[in-house]
C-alpha positions in Angstrom: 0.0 0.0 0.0 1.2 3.0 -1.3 -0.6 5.0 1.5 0.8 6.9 4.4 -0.2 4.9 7.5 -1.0 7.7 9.4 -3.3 8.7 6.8 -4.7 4.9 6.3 -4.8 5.0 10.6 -7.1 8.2 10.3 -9.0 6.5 7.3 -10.0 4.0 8.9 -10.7 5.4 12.2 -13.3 8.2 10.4 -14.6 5.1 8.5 -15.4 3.3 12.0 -16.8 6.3 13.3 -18.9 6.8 10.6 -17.7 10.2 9.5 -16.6 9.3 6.0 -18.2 9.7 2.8 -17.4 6.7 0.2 -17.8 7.6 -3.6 -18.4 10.1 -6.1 -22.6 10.7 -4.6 -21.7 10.8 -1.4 -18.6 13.2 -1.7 -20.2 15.4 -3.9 -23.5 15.4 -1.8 -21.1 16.4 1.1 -19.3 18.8 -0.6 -23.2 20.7 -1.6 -24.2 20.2 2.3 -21.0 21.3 3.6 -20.4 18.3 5.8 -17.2 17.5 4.1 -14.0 18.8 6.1 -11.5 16.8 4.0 -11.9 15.5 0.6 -9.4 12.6 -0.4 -9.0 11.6 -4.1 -6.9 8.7 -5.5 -4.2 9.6 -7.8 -5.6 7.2 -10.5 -8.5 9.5 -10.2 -9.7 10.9 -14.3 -8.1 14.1 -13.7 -10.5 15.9 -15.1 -12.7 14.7 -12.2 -10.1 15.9 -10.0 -9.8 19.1 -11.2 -13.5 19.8 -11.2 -13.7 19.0 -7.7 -10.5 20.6 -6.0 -12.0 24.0 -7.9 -14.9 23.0 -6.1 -13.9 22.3 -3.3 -11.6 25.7 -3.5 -14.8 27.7 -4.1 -15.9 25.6 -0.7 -12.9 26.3 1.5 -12.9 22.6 1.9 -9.1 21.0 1.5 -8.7 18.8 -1.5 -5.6 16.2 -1.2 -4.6 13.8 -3.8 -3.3 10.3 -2.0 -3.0 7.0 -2.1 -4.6 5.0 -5.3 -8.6 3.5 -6.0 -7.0 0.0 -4.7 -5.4 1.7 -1.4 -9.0 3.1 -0.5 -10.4 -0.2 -1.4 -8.0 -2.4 0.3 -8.2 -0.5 3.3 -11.7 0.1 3.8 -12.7 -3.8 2.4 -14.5 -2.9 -0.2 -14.0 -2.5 -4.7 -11.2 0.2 -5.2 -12.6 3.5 -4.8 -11.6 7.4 -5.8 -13.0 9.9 -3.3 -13.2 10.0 0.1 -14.6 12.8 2.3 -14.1 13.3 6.1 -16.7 15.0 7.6 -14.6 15.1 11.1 -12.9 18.5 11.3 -9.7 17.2 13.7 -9.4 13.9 11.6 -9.6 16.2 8.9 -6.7 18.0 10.5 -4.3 15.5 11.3 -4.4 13.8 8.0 -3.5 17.5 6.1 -0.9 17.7 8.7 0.3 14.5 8.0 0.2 14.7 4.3 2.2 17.9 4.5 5.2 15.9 7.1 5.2 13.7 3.9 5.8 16.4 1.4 2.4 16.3 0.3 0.4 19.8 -0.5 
């Protein structure tokens, strides 16, 4: 797995919790509501979706980070391989950007 494991630790903690979206409807349904705090896409994402959505998200002020691959998301969460993820917890929101940027991520 090409994720961080903080990141796949906070993942899957939000995802036990219950305070994570799974898939493009849910994300974007988030995004609209303003429940999302985080939105995660895969690298293997159609980057045209990805663009569309951290513009989006930008109009939002929600943060928009690009980690991990469809089969990371899928692995760790047990389910088919997956693009976008959204947090709707605002500190495991937090500690995942801050742990994406101790990685060198943006």
């Amino acid at each position: 797995m090409s994720l961080n494991p903080k990141i796949a630790a906070l993942i899957g903690f939000a995802a036990k919790s219950g305070k994570l979206l799974l898939g493009t409807y849910s994300v974007e349904e988030g995004i609209r509501r303003q429940k999302a705090k985080l939105v995660l896409a895969a690298t293997d994402t159609n980057p045209k979706r990805m663009e569309i959505l951290k513009l989006w998200c930008g109009d939002m002020e929600i943060p928009f980070l690009s980690v991990g691959t469809k089969e990371d998301y899928g692995v760790l969460l047990r389910k088919k391989p997956l693009g976008l993820l959204a947090l709707t917890d605002e500190q495991m929101a937090l500690g995942i950007v801050e742990a994406a940027k101790a990685n060198g991520g943006d």
